[in-house]
C-alpha positions in Angstrom: -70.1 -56.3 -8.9 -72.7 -57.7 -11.2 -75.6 -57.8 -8.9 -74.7 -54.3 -8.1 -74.4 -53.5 -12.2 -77.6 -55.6 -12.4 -79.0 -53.5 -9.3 -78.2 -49.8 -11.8 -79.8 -51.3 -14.3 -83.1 -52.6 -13.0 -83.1 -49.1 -11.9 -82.8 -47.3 -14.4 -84.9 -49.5 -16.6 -87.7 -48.9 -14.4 -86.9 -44.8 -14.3 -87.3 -44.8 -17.7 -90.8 -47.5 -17.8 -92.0 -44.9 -15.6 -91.9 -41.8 -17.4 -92.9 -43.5 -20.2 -95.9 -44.6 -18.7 -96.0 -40.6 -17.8 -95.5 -39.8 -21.3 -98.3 -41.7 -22.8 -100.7 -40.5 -19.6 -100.0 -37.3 -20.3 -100.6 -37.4 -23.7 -103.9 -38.8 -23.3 -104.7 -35.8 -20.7 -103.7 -33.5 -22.5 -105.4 -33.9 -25.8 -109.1 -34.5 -24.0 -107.9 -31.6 -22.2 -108.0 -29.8 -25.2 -110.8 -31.4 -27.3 -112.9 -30.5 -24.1 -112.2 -27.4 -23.2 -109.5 -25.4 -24.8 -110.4 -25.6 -28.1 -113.5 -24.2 -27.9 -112.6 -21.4 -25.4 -108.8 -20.3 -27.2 -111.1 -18.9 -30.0 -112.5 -15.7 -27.4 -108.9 -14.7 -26.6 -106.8 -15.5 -29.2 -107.3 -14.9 -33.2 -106.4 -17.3 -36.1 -106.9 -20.6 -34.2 -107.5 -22.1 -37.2 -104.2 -21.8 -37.5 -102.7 -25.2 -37.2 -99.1 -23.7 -35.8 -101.2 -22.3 -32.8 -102.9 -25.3 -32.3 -99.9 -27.5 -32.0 -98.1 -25.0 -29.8 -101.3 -24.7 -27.8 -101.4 -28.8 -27.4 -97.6 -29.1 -26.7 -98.0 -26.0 -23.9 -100.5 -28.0 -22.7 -99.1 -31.6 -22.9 -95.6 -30.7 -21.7 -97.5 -29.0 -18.2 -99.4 -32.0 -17.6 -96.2 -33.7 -18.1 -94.1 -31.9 -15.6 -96.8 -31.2 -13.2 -96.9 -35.4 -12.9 -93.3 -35.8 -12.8 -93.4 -33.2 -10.0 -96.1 -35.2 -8.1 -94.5 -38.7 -8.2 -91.1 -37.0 -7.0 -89.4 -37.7 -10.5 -89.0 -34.0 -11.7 -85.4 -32.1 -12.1 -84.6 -28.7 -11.8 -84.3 -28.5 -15.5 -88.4 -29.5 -15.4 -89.1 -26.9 -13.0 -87.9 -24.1 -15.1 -89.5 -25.7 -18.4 -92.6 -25.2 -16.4 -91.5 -21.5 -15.4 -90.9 -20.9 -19.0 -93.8 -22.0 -20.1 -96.2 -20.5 -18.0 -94.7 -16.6 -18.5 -95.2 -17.6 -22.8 -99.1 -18.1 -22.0 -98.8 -15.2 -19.6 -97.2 -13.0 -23.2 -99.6 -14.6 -25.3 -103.4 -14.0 -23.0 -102.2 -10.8 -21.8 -100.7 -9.2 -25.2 -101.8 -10.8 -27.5 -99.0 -9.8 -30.7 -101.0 -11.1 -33.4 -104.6 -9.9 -32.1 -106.1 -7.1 -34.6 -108.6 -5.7 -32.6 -109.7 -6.6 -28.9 -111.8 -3.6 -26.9 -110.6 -0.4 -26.8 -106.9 0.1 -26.8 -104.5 2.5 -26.1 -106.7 3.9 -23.1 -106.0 4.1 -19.4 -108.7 2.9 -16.3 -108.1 3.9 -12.9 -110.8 2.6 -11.6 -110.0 -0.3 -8.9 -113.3 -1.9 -8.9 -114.1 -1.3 -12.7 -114.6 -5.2 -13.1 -118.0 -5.0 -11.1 -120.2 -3.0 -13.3 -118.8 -5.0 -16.4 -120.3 -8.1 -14.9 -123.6 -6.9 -14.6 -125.8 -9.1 -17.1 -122.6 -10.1 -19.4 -121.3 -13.3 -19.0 -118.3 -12.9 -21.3 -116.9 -10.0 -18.7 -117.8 -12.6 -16.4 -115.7 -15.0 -17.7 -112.5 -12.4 -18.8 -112.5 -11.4 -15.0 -112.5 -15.1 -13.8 -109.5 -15.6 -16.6 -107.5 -12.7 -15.1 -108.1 -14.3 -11.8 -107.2 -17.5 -12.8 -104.3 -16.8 -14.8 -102.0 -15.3 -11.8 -102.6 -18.2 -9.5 -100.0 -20.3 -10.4 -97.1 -18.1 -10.1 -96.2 -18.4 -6.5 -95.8 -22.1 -6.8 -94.3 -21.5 -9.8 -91.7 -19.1 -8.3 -91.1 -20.9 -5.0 -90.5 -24.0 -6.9 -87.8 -23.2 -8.8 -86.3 -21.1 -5.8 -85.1 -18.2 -8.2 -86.4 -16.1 -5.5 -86.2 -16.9 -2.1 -88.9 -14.7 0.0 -92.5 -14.5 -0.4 -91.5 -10.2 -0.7 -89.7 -10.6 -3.6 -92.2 -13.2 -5.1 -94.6 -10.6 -4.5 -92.5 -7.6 -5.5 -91.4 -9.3 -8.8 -95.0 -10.3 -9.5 -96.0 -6.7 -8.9 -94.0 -5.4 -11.4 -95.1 -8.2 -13.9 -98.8 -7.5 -13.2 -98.7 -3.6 -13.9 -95.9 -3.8 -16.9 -98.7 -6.4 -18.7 -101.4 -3.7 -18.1 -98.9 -1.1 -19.2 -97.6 -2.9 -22.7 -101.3 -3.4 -23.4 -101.9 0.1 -23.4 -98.4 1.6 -24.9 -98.3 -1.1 -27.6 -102.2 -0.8 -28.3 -103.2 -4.6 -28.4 -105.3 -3.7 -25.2 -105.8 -0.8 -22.2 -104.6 -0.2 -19.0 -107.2 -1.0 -16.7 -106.6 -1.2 -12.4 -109.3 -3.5 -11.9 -107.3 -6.1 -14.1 -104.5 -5.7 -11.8 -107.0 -5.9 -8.4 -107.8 -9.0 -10.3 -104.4 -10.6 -11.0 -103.8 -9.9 -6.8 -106.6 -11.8 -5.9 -105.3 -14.5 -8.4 -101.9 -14.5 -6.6 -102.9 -14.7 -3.6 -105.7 -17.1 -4.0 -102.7 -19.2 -5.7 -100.6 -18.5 -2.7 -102.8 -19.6 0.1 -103.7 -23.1 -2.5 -99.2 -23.3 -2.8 -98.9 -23.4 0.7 -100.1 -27.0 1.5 -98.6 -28.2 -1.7 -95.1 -27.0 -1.0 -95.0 -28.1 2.5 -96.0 -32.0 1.0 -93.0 -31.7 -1.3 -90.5 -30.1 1.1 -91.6 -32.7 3.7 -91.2 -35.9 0.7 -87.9 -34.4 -0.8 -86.7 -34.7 2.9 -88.0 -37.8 3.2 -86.1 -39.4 0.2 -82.8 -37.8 0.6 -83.0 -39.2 4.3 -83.6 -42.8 3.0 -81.2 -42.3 -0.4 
């Protein structure tokens, strides 16, 4: 009985070492993360980030990803973890794609139909450059996202359900005027997903196959 109390506790003493030393990597991450990169590129898409409240939301966002994304890849996250992450990523998705607090960003209020409008933005501007890599970009995690915390169980309604999110972004931006309507965005976010989907597929598979692998050896 004590060997197997001592047994608990070795265990859970080293469960908890663990995602401490997660913790502190994390943090570390994080913060160059955001020294290095974000905090210079934040500015183009988001105004006030002087703002020290954005900043720390923008560093905990940030932190608290790097955190879960670890736990998820040394086997240690819980379901609770998963839909943090979920949560998370549909805030950034609000705050990039609506922007409440943005006075002024392009025209607004207006409607593109034009599929392929993104091609003759690029042409010699390397800030449409980089918006249409960002609405690429931003869209790619959402399958993983999605399949991992099994709300929804098909890749149809994962697509279906990311649809609808994709155009009611590009329609709020144009009813509530912080932006326009514009098709090519939503071309964009599709090639986004389904970039995203293609990079999920290997990555789910190695988790399915290890999450089998410990509850057959639990």
């Amino acid at each position: 009985m004590i060997n197997e109390k001592s047994k608990i506790e070795s265990f859970l003493k080293s469960k908890w070492t663990f995602n401490i030393l997660l913790f502190v990597i994390s943090t570390g991450i994080g913060i160059w993360l955001y020294l290095g990169f974000f905090m210079d590129i934040l500015p183009r898409f988001f105004a006030n980030m002087e703002n020290i409240e954005k900043n720390i939301l923008a560093v905990l966002i940030i932190f608290l990803s790097i955190y879960t994304l670890l736990k998820i890849l040394f086997n240690r996250d819980t379901s609770l973890d998963r839909y943090l992450l979920l949560g998370m990523y549909i805030i950034v998705l609000v705050l990039g794609l609506l922007r409440p607090d943005q006075k002024k960003f392009g025209d607004t209020g207006v409607y593109s139909w034009n599929p392929v409008g993104f091609l003759s933005d690029i042409k010699g501007d390397t800030g449409s450059l980089i918006v249409m890599l960002i609405n690429i970009i931003i869209f790619m995690p959402m399958y993983f996202l999605l399949a991992q915390t099994n709300v929804l169980k098909t890749f149809a309604t994962r697509l279906i359900v990311f649809e609808i999110v994709a155009f009611l972004f590009e329609l709020s931006q144009a009813q509530f005027k912080v932006g326009a309507f514009d098709l090519s965005d939503v071309v964009l976010y599709n090639i986004g997903f389904f970039v995203g989907y293609f990079f999920a597929l290997p990555i789910l598979s190695f988790i399915k196959k290890r999450s089998s692998k410990c509850r057959l050896y639990s």
